[in-house]
TORLUM-270958 format. One record per residue: x, y, z of N, C-alpha, C, O in turn; residue in one letter; residue number from 0. Coordinates in steps of 0.05 Angstrom, whole numbers. Atoms other than C-alpha are relative to their C-alpha. Example, Ala and Ser with C-alpha at 12.3 -4.5 7.8 and 13.67 -1.06 7.14 Angstrom:
R; 18; -24; 0; 246; -90; 156; 18; 24; 0; 39; 24; 13; A; 0
R; -16; -24; -1; 273; -21; 143; -15; 22; 14; -5; 44; 18; S; 1
//
This chain:
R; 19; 10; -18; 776; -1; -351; 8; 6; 29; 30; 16; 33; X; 0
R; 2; -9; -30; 768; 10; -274; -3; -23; 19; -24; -36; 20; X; 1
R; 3; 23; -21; 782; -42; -221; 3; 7; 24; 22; 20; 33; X; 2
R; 0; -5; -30; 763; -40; -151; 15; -29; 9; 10; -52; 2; X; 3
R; -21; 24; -13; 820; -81; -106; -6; -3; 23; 4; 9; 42; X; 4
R; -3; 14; -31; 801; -115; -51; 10; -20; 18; 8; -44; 15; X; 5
R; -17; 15; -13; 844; -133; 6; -18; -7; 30; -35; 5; 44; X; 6
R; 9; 12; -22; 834; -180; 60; 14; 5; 26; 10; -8; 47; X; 7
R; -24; 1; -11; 893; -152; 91; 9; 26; 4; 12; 44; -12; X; 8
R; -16; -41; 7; 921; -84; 117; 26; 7; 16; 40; 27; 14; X; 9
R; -20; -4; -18; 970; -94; 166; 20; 14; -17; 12; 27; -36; X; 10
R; -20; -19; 2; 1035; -61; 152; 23; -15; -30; 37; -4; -47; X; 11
R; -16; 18; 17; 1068; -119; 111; -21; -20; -9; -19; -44; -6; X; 12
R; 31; 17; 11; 1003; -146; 84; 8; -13; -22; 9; 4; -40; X; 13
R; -5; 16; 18; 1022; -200; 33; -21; 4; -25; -12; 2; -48; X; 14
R; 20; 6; 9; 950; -194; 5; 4; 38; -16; 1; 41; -41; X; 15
R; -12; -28; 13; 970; -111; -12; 17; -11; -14; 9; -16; -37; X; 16
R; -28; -1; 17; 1040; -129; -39; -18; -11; -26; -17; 4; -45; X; 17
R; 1; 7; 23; 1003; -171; -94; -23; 20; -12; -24; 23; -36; X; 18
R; 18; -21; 11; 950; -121; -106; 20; 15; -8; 27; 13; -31; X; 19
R; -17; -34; 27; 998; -58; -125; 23; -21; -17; 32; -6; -34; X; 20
R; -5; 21; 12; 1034; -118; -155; -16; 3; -27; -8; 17; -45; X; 21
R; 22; -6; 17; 973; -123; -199; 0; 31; -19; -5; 34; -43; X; 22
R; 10; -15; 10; 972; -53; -207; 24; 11; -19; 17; 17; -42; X; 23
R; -18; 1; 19; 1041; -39; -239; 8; -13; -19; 23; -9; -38; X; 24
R; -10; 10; 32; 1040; -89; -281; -24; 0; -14; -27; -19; -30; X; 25
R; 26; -7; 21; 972; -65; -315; 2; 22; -1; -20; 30; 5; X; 26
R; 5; -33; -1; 983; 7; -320; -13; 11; -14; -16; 36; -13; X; 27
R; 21; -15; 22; 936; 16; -379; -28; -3; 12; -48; 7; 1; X; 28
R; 33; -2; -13; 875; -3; -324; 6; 25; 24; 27; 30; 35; X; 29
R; 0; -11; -29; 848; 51; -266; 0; -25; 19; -10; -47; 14; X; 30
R; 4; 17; -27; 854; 14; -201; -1; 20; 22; 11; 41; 25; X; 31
R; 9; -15; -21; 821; 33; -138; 4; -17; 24; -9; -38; 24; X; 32
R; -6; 15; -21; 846; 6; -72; -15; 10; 31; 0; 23; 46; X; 33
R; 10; -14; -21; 803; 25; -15; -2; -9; 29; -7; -33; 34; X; 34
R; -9; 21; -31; 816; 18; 67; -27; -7; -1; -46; 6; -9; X; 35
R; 24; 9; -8; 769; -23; 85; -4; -4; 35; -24; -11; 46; X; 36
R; 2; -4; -31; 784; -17; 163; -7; 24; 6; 1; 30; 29; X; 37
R; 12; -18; -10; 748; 52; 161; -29; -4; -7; -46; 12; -15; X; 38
R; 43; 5; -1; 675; 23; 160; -11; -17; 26; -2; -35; 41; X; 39
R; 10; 12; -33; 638; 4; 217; -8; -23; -8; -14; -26; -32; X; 40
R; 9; 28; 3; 618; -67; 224; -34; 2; -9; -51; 16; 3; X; 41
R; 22; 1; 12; 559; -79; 185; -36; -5; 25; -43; -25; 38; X; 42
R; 29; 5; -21; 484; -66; 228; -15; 11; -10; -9; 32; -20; X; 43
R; 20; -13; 17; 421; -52; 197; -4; 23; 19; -11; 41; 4; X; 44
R; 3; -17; -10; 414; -2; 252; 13; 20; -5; 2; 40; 6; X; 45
R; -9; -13; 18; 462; 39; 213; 4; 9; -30; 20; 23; -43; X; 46
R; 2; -3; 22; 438; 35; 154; -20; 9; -25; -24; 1; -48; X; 47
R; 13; -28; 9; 392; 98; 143; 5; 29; 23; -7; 37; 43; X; 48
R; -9; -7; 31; 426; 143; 121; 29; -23; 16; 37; -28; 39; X; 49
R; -35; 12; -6; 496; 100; 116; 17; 18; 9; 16; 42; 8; X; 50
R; -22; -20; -1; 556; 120; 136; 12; 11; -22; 11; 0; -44; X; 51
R; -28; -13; 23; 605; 161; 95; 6; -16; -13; -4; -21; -35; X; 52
R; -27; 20; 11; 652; 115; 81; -15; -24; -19; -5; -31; -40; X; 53
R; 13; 18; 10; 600; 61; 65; -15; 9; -24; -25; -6; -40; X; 54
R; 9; -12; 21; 575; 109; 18; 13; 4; -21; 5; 3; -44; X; 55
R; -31; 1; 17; 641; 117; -12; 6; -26; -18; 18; -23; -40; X; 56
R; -13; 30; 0; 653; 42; -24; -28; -2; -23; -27; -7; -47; X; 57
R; 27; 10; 13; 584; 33; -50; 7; 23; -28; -2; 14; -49; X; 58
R; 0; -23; 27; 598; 95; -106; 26; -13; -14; 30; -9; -38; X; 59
R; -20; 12; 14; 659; 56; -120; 0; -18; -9; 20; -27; -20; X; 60
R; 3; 41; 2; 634; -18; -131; -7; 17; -27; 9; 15; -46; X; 61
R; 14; -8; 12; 585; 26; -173; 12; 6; -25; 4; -2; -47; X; 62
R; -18; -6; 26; 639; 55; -217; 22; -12; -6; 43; -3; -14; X; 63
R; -26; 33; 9; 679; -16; -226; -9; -9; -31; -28; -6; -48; X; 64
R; 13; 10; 29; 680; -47; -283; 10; -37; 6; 8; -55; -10; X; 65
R; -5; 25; -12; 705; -110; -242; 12; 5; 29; 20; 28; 36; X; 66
R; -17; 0; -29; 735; -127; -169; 15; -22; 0; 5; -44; -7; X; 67
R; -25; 13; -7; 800; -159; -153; -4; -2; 28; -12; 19; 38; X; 68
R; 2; 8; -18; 797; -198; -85; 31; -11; 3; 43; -21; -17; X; 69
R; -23; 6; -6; 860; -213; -58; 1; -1; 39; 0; 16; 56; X; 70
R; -1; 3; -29; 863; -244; 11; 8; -25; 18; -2; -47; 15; X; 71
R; -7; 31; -20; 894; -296; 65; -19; -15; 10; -41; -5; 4; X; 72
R; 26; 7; -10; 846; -337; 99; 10; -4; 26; 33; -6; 33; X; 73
R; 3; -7; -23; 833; -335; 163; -17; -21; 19; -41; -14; 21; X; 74
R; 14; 22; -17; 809; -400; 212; -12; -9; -21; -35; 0; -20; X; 75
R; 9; 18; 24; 791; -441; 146; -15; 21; -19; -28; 10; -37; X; 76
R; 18; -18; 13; 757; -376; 115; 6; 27; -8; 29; 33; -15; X; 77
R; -9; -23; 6; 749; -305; 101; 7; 23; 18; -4; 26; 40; X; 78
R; -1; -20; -31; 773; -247; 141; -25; 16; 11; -45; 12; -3; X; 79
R; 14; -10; -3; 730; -209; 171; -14; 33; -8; -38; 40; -13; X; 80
R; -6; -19; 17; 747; -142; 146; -16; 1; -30; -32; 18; -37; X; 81
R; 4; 2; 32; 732; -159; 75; -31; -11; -9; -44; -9; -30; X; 82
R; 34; 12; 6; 662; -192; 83; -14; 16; 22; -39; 14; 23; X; 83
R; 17; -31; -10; 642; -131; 129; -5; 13; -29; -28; 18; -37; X; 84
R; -9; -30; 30; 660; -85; 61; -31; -20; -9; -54; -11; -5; X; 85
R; 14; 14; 14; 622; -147; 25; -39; 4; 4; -56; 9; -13; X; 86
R; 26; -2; -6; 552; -146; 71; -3; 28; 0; -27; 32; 5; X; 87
R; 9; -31; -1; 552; -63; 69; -7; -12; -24; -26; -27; -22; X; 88
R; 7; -2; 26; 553; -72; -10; -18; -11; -7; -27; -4; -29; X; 89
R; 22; 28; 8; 505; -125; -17; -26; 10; 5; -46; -3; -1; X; 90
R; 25; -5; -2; 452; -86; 3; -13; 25; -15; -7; 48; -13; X; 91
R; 17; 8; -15; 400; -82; -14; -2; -30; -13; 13; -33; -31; X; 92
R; -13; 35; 0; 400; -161; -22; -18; -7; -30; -42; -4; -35; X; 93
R; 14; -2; 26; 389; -177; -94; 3; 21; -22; -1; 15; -46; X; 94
R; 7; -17; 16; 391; -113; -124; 21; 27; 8; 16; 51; 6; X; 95
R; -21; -25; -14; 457; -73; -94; 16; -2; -34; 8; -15; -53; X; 96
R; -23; -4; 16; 523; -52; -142; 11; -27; -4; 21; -31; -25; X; 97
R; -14; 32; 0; 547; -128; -130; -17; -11; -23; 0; -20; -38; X; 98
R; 10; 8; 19; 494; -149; -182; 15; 2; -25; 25; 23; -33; X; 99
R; -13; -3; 20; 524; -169; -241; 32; 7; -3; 47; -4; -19; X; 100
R; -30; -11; -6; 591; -136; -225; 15; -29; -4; 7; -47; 11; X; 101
R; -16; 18; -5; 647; -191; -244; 17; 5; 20; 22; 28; 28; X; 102
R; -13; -1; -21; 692; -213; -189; 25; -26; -9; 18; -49; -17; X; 103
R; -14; 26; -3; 757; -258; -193; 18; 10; 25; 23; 33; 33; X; 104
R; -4; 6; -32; 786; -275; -127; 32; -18; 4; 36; -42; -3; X; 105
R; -20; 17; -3; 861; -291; -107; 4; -4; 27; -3; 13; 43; X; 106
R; -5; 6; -27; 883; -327; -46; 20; 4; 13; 20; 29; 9; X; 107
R; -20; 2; -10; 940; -328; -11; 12; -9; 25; -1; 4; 42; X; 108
R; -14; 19; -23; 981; -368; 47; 18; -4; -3; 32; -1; -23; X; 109
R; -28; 12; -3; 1034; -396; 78; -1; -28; -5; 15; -42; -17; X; 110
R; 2; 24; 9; 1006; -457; 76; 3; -13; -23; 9; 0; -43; X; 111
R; -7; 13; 34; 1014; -509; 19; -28; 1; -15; -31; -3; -39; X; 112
R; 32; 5; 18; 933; -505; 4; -3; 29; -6; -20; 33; -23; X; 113
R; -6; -35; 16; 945; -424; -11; -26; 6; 7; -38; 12; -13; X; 114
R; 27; -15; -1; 874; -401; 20; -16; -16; -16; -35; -3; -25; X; 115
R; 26; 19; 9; 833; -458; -12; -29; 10; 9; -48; 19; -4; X; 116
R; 27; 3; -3; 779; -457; 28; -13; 26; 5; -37; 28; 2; X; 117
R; 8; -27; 8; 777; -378; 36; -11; 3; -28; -32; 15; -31; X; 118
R; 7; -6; 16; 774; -382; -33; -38; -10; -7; -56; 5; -16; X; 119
R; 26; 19; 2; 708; -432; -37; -20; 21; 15; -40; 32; 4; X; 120
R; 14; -22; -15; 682; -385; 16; -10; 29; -20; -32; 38; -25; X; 121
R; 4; -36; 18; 687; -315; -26; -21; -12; -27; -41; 0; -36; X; 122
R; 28; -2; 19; 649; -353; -81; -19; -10; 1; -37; -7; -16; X; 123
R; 31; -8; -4; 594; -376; -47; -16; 23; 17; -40; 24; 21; X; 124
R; 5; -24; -3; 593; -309; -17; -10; 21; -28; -31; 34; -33; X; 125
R; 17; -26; 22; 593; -266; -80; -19; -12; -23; -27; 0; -43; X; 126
R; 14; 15; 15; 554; -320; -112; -27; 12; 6; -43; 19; -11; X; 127
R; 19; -8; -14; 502; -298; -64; -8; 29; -4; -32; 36; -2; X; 128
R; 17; -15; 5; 499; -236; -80; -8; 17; -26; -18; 40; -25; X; 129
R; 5; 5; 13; 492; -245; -150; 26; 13; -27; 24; 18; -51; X; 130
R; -18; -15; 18; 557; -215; -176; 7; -29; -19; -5; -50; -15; X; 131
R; -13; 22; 21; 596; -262; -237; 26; 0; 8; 42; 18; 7; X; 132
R; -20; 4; -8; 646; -295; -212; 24; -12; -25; 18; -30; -41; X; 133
R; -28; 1; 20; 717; -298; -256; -1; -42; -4; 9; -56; 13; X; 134
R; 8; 35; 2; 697; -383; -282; 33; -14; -9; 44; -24; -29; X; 135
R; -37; 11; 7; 774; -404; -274; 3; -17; 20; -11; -18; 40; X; 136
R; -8; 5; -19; 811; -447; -244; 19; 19; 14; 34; 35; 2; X; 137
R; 4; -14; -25; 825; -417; -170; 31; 13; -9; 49; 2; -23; X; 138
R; -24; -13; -10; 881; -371; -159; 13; -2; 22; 15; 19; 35; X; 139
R; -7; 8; -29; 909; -399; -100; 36; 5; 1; 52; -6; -14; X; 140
R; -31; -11; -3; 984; -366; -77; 18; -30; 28; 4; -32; 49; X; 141
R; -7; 10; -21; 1022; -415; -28; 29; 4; 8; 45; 11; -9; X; 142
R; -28; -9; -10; 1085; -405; 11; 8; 25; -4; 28; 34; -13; X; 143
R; -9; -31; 6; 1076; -337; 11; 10; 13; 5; 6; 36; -2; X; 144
R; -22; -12; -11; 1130; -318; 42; 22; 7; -10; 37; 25; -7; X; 145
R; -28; 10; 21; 1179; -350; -11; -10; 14; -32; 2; 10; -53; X; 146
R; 9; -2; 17; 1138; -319; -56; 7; 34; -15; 15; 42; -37; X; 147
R; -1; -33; -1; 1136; -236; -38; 30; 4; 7; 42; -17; 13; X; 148
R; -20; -3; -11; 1198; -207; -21; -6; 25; 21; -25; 40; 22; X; 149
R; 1; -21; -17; 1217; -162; 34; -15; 31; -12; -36; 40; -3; X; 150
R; 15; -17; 18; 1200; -103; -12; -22; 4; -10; -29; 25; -19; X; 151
R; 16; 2; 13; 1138; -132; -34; -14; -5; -17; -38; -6; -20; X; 152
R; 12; 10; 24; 1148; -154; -98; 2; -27; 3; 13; -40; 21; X; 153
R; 0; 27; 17; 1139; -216; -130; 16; -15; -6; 15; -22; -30; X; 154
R; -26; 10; 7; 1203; -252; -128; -5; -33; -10; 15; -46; -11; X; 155
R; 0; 17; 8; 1175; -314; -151; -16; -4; -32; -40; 2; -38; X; 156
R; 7; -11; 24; 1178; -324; -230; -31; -19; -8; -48; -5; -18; X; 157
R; 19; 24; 7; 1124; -387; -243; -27; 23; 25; -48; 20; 13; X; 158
R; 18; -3; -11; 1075; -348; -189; -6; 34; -18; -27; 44; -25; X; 159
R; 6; -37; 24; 1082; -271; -233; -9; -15; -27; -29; -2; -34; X; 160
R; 5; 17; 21; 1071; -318; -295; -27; -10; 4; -44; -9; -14; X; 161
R; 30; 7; 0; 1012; -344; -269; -16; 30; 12; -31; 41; -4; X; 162
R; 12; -30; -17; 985; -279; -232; 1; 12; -28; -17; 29; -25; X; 163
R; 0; -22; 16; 995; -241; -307; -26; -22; -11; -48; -12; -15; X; 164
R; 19; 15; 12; 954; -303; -335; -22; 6; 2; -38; 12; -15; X; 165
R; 30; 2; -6; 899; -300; -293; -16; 29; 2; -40; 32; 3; X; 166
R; 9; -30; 9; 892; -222; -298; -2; 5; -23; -14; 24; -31; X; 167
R; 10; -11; 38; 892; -222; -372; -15; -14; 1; -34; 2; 1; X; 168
R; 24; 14; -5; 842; -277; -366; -21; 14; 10; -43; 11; 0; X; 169
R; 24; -13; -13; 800; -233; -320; -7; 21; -11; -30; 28; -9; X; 170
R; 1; -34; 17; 808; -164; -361; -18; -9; -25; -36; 6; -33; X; 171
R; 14; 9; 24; 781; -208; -422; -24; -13; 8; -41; -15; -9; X; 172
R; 24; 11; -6; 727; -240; -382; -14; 27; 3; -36; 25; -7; X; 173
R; 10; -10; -13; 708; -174; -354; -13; 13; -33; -37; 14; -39; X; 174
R; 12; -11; 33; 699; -144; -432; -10; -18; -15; -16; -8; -37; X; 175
R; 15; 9; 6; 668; -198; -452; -28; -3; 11; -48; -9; -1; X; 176
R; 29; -5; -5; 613; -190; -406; -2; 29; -1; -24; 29; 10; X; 177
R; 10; -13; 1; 605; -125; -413; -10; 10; -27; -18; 33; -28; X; 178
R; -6; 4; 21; 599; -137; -488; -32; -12; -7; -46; -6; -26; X; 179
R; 34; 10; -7; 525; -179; -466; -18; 14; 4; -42; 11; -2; X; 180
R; 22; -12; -16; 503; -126; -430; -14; 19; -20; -33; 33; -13; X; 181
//
């Protein structure tokens, strides 16, 4: 199967990356597709005949998912901005874009002790909206993420890789079970 990874996060030591290629070495029997999302212009309908490149790119990629991985800090009680730009390109045309149907499960991450709570609440009445299937779990929420990643990147904490393999085999089996309906 084919998973598009989306990060909320790109800086240089991006917490919200480390657990994505995280993700991706310890599934090596899935494709995974990680795409910058700081090369798309901020979403304006005045750009959006013909799209850009890149937005064209992203959109050929939702297209050929077979799920998306969200992985992101939150940001002033919410989502970054970055990541729900990517979100309103894809979404269109509203109702009836690549987001349709497409499952989505969504992890959080912080320093805080609430791990991106309310980011998280945010992303799913976002992709609720735009009609994708959201991963029906309880939340993936990372906290103390600091104590969590290591300098390197990995995962130095065993109870948070334990749950992180959980809720990805949970989502790989949700994602073939819906496509199993269709």
């Amino acid at each position: 199967m084919k998973f598009l990874l989306l990060s909320g996060s790109f800086r240089s030591d991006s917490r919200s990356l480390a657990i994505l290629n995280a993700i991706q070495r310890r599934f090596p029997v899935h494709d995974f597709v990680l795409p910058d999302l700081t090369v798309l212009p901020f979403y304006s309908e005045d750009l959006a005949f013909p799209k850009p490149t890149a937005v064209e790119g992203l959109i050929s990629e939702v297209a050929s998912a077979d799920g998306i991985v969200v992985c992101s800090p939150e940001y002033n009680h919410s989502v970054p901005a970055v990541i729900k730009n990517a979100i309103d390109w894809v979404s269109r045309p509203a109702f009836e874009s690549v987001l349709k149907g497409m499952p989505v499960t969504i992890v959080t991450q912080a320093s805080s002790p609430v791990g991106g709570a309310r980011a998280q609440a945010h992303f799913k009445l976002i992709f609720d909206s735009t009609l994708s299937i959201i991963h029906p779990v309880h939340e993936m929420m990372i906290s103390d993420i600091d104590r969590v990643v290591g300098l390197d990147g990995a995962i130095i904490d065993a109870k948070v890789s334990n749950r992180l393999d959980r809720h990805m085999n949970g989502f790989f089996d949700f994602v073939v079970q819906i496509s199993r309906q269709r």
